[in-house]
N, C-alpha and C positions, 0 to 999 in steps of 0.2 A: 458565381455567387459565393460569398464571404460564409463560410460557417464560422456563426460565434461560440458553438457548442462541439469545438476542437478539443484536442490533447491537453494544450495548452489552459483551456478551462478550466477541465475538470481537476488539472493539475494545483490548478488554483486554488482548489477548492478541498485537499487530500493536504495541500500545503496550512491552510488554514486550523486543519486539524493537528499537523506537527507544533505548532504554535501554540494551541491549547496544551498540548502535550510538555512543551518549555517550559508553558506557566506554573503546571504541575510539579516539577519537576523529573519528569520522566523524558526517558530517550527521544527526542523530537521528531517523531517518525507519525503520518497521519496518511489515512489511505478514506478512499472511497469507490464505491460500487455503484455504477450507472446500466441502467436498462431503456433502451427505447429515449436515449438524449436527457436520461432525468436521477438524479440520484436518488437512488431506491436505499443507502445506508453511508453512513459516516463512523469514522473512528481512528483514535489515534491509542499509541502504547500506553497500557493502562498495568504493567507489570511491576511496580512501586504500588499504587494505589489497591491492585487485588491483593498481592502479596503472590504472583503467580508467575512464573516464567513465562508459561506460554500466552501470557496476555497481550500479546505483539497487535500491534492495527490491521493487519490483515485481518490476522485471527479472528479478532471482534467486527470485520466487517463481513468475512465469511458470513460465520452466526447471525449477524442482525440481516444482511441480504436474504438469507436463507427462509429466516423469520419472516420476514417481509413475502417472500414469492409463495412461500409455506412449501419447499421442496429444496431438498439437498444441492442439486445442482445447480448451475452460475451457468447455464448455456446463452446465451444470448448477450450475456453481460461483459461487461471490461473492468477491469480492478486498475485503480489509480493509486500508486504510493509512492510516496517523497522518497524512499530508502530501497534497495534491490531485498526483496524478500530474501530470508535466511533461507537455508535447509528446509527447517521444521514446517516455518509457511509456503513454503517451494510445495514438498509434497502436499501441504493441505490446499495447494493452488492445483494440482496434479488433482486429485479426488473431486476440485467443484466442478471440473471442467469446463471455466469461465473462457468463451470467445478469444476475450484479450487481455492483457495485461501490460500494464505502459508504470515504469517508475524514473524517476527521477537521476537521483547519484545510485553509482556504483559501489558495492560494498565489497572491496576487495581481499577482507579476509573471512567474513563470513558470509559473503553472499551465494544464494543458492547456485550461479554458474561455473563457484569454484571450485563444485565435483558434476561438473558436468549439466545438460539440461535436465534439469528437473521436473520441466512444467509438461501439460499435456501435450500429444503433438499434435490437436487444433486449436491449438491456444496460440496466437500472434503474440510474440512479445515485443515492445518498444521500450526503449531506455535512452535516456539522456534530455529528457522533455523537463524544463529547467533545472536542469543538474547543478549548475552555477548555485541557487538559491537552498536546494536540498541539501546540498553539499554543505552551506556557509551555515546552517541554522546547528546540525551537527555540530560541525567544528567547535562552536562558539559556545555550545551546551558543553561538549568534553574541556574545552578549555578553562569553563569558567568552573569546573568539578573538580580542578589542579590546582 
């Protein structure tokens, strides 16, 4: 049997929050947090808009999941982002100790694998889950900033 509520979904849907994120003008990075096949929060980079660095899509989707479960940790859940979490939300991925973790393109100079794993080690990570699309929305945002 077909699950319609694959990688690939909820990718879709982490994707759709990068988008809002272009409209904005901010870095096109858009992530979402699913528990039990259902997304429990959405968010994309809002670090233009607060005036805040750390205001990355993880970040804010950490915070609203958290809000949502009403408890710190992410156990049970998976985090979907278009973008390889940096550092910063590497270790705030390390602290929720979310299940999984599935993103998009590879961030090869600031992405958290390129000091090593960062994430918890029961935390499953996947990457490359429409990389092609993640990958093209960036581009097009830094290009069109030139």
């Amino acid at each position: 049997m077909i699950d319609p509520f694959d990688d690939n979904y909820f990718m879709k849907q982490a994707y759709q929050e990068a988008e809002k994120a272009f409209e904005l003008g901010e870095v096109p990075v858009g992530a979402v947090v699913v528990a039990n096949q259902r997304v429990i929060a959405r968010a994309h980079n809002l670090t233009e808009q607060l005036n805040d660095v750390t205001a990355h899509a993880e970040m804010q989707a950490i915070t609203a999941a958290a809000g949502f479960l009403g408890g710190k940790y992410l156990k049970g859940c998976t985090l979907y982002v278009t973008l390889e979490p940096c550092v910063m939300c590497g270790g705030a991925l390390y602290w929720s100790q979310l299940d999984k973790i599935v993103f998009g393109a590879r961030d090869e100079k600031r992405g958290a694998s390129t000091v090593g794993n960062l994430y918890h080690p029961k935390s499953e990570v996947v990457h490359g889950i429409m990389e092609s699309e993640c990958q093209a929305i960036i581009q097009e945002f830094f290009r069109s900033k030139r």
